[in-house]
Biopython code that builds the backbone (N, CA, C, O; Angstrom):
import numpy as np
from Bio.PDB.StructureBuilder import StructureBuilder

atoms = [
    (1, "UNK", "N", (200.452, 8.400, 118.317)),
    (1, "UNK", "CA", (199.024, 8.179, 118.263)),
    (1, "UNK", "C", (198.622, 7.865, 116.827)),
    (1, "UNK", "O", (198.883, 8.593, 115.869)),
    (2, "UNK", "N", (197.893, 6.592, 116.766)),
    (2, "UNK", "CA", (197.653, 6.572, 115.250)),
    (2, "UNK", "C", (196.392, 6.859, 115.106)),
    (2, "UNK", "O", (195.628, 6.329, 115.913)),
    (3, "UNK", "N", (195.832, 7.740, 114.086)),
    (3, "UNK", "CA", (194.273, 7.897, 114.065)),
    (3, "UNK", "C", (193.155, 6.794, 113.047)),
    (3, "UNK", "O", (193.324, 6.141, 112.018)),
    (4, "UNK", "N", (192.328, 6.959, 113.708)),
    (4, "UNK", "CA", (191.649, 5.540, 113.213)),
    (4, "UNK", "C", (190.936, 6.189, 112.076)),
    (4, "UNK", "O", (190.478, 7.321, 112.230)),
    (5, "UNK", "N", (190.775, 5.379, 110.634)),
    (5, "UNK", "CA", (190.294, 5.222, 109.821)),
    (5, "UNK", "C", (188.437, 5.390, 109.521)),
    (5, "UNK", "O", (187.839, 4.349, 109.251)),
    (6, "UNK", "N", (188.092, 5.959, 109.550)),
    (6, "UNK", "CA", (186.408, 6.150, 108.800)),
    (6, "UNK", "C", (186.153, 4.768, 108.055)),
    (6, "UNK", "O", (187.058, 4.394, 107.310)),
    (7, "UNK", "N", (185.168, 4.072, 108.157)),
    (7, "UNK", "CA", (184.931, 3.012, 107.393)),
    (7, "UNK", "C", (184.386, 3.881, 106.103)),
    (7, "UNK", "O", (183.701, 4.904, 106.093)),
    (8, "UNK", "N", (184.955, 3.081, 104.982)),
    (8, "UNK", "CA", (183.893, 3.433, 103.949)),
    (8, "UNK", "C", (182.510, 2.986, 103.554)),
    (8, "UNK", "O", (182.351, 1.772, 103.420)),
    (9, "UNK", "N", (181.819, 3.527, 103.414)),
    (9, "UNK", "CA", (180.612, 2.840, 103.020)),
    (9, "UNK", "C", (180.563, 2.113, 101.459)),
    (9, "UNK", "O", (180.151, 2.998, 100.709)),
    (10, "UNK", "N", (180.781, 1.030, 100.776)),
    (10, "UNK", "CA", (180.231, 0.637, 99.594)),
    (10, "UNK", "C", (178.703, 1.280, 98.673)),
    (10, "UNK", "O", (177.483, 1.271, 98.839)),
    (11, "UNK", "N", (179.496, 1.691, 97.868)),
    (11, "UNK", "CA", (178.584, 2.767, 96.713)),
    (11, "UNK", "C", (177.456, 1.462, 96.435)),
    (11, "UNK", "O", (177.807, 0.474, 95.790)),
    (12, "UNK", "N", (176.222, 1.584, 96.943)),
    (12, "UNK", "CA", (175.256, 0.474, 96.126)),
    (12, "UNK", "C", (175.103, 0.556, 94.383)),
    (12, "UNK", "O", (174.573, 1.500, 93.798)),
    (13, "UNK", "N", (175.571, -0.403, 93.857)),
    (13, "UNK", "CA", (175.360, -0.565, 92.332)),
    (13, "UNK", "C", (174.344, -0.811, 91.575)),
    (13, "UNK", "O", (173.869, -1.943, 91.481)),
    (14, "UNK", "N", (173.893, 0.198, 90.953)),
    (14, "UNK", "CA", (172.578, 0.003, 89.991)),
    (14, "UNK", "C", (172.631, -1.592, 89.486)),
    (14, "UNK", "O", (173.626, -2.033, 88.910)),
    (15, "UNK", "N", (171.667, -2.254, 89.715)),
    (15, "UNK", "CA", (170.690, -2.972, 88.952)),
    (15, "UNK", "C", (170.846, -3.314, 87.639)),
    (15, "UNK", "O", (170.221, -2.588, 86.867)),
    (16, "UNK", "N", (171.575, -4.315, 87.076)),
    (16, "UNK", "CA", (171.523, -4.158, 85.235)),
    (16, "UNK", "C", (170.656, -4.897, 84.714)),
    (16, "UNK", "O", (170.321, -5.960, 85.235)),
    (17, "UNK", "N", (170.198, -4.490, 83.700)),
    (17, "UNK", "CA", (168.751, -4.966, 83.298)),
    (17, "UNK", "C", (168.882, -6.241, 83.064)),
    (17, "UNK", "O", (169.932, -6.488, 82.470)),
    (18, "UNK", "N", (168.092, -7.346, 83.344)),
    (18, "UNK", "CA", (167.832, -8.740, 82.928)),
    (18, "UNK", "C", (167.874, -9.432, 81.568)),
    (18, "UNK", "O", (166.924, -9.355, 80.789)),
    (19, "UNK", "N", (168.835, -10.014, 81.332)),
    (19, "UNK", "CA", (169.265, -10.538, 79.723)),
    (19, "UNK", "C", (167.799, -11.639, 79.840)),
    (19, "UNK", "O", (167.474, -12.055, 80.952)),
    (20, "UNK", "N", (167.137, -11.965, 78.810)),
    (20, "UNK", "CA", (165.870, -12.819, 78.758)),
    (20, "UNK", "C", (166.452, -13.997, 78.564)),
    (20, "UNK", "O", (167.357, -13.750, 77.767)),
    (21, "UNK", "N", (166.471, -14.905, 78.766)),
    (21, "UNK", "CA", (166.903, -16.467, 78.827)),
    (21, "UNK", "C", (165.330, -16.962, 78.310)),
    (21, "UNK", "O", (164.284, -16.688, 78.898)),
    (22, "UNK", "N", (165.461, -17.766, 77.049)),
    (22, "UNK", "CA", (164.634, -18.733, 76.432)),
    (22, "UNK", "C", (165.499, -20.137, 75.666)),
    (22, "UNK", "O", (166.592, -20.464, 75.204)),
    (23, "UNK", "N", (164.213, -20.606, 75.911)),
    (23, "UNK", "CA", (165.009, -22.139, 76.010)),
    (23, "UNK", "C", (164.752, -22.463, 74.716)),
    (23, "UNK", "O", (163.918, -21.822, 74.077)),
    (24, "UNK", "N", (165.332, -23.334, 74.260)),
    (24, "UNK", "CA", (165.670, -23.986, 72.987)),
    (24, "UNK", "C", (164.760, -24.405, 72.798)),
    (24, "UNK", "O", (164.180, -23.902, 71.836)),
    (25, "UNK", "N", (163.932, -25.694, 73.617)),
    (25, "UNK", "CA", (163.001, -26.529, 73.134)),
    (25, "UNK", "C", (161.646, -25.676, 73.094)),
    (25, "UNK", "O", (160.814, -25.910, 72.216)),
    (26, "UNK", "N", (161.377, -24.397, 74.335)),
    (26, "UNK", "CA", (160.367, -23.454, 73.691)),
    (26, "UNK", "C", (160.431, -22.852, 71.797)),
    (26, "UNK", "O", (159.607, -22.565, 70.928)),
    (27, "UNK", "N", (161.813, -22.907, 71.917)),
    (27, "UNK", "CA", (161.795, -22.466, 69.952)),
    (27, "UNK", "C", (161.660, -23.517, 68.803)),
    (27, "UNK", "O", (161.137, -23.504, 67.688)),
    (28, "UNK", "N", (162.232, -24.272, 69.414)),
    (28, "UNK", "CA", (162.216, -25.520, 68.275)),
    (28, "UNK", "C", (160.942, -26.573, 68.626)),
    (28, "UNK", "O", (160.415, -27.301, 67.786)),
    (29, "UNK", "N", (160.629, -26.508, 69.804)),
    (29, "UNK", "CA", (159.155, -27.009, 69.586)),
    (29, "UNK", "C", (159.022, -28.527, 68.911)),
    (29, "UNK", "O", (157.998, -28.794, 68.282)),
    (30, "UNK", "N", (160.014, -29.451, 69.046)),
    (30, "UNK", "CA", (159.916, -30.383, 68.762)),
    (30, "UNK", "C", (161.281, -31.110, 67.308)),
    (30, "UNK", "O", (161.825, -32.209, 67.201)),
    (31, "UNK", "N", (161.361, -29.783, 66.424)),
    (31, "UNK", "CA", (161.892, -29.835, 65.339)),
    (31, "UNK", "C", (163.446, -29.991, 65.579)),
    (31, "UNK", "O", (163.698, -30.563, 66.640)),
    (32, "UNK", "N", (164.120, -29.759, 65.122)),
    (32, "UNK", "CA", (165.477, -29.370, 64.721)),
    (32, "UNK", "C", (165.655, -28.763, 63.429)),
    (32, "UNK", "O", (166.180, -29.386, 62.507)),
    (33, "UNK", "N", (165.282, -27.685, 63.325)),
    (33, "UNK", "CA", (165.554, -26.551, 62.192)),
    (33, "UNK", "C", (164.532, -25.663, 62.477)),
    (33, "UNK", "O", (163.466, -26.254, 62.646)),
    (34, "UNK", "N", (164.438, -24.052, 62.633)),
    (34, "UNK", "CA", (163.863, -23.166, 62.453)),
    (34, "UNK", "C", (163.931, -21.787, 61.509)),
    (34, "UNK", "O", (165.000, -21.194, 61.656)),
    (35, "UNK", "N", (163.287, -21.349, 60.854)),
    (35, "UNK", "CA", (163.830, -19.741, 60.443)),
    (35, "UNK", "C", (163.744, -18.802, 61.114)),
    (35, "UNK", "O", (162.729, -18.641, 61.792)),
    (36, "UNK", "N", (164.546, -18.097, 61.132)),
    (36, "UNK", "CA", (164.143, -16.512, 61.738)),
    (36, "UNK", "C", (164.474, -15.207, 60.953)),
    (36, "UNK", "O", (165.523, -14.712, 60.539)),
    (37, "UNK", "N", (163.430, -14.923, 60.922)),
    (37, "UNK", "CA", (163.473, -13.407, 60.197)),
    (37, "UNK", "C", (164.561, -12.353, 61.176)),
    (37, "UNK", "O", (164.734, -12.388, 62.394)),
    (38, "UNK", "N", (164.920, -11.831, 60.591)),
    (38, "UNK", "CA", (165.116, -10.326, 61.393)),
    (38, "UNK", "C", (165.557, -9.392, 60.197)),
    (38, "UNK", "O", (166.072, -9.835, 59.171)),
    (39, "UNK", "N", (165.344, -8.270, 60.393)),
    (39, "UNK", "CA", (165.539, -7.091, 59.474)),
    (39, "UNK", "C", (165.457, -7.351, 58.038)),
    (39, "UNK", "O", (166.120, -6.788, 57.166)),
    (40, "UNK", "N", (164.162, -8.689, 57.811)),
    (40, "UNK", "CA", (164.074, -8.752, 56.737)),
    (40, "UNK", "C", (164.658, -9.747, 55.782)),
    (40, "UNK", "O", (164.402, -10.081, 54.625)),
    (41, "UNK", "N", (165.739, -10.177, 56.896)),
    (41, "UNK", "CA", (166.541, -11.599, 56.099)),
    (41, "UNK", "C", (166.629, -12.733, 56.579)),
    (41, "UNK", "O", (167.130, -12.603, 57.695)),
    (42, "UNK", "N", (166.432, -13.742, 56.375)),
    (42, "UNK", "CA", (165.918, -15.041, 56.444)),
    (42, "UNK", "C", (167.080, -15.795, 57.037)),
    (42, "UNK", "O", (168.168, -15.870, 56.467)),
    (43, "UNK", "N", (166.808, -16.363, 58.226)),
    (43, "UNK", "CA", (168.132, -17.072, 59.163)),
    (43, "UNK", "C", (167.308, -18.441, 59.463)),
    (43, "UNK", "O", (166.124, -18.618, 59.749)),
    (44, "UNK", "N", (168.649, -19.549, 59.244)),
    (44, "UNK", "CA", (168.150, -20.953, 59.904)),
    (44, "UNK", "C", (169.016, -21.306, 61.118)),
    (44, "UNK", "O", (170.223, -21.370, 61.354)),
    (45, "UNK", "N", (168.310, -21.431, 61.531)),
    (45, "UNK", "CA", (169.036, -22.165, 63.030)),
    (45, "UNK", "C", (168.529, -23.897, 62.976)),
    (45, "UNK", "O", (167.444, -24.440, 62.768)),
    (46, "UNK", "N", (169.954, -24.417, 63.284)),
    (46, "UNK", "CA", (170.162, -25.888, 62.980)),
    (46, "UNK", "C", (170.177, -26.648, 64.501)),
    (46, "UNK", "O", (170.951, -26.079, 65.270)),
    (47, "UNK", "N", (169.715, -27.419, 64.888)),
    (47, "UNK", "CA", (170.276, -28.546, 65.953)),
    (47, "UNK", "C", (170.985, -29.756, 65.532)),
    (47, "UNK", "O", (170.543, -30.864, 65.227)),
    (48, "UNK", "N", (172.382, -29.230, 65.590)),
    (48, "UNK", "CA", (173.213, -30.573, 65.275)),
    (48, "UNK", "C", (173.072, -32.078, 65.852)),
    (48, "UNK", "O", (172.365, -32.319, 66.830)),
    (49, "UNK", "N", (173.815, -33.079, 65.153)),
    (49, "UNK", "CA", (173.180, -33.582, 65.590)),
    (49, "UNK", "C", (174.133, -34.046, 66.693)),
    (49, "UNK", "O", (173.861, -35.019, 67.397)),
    (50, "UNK", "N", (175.286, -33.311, 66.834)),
    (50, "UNK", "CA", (175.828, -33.420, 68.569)),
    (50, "UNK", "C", (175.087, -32.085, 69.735)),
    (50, "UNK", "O", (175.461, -31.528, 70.767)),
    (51, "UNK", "N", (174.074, -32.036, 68.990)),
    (51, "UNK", "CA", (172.928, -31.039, 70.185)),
    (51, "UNK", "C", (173.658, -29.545, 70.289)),
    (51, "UNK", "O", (172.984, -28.677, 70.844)),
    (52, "UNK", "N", (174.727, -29.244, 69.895)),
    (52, "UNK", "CA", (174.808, -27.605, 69.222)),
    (52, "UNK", "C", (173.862, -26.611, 67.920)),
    (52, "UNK", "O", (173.187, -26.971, 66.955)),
    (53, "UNK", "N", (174.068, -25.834, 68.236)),
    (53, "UNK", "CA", (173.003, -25.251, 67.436)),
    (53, "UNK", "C", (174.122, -24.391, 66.318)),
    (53, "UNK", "O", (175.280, -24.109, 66.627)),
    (54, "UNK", "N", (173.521, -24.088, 65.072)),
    (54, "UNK", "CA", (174.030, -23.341, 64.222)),
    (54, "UNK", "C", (173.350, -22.526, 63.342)),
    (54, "UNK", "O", (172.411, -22.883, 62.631)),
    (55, "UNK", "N", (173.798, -21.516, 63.394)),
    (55, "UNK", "CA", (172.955, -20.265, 62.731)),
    (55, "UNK", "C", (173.506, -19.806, 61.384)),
    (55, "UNK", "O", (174.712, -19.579, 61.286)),
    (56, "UNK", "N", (172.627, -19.645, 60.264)),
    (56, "UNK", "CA", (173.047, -19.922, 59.014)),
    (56, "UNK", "C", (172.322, -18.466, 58.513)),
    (56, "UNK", "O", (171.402, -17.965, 59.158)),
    (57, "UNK", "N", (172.867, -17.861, 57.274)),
    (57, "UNK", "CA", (171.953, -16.736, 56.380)),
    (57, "UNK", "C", (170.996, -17.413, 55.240)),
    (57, "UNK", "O", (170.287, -16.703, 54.528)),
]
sb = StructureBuilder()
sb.init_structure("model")
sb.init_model(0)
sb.init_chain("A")
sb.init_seg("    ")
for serial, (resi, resn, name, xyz) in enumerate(atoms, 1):
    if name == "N":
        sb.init_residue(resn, " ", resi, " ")
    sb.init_atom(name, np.array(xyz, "f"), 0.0, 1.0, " ", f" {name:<3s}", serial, name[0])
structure = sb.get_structure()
């Protein structure tokens, strides 16, 4: 006699919080070069001109 197996139920998985997706042309706004501050120190972000971006101190 083989005895039958219990299905398992799948543990429902918390929810991970939503990474924010913003778009390029909302930041650059027309340009190709922006600064950004953070903690006080001054960052440029570049749009190459093969349409990659590069982030500079």
């Amino acid at each position: 006699m083989i005895a039958e197996k219990t299905p398992i139920q799948p543990v429902p998985l918390m929810a991970a919080p939503q990474t924010r997706i913003v778009e390029s042309t909302d930041i650059f706004r027309g340009q190709t070069e922006i600064m950004i501050r953070h903690d006080g120190v001054i960052y440029r972000m570049k749009i190459t001109r093969q349409g990659k971006l590069i982030l500079n101190k």
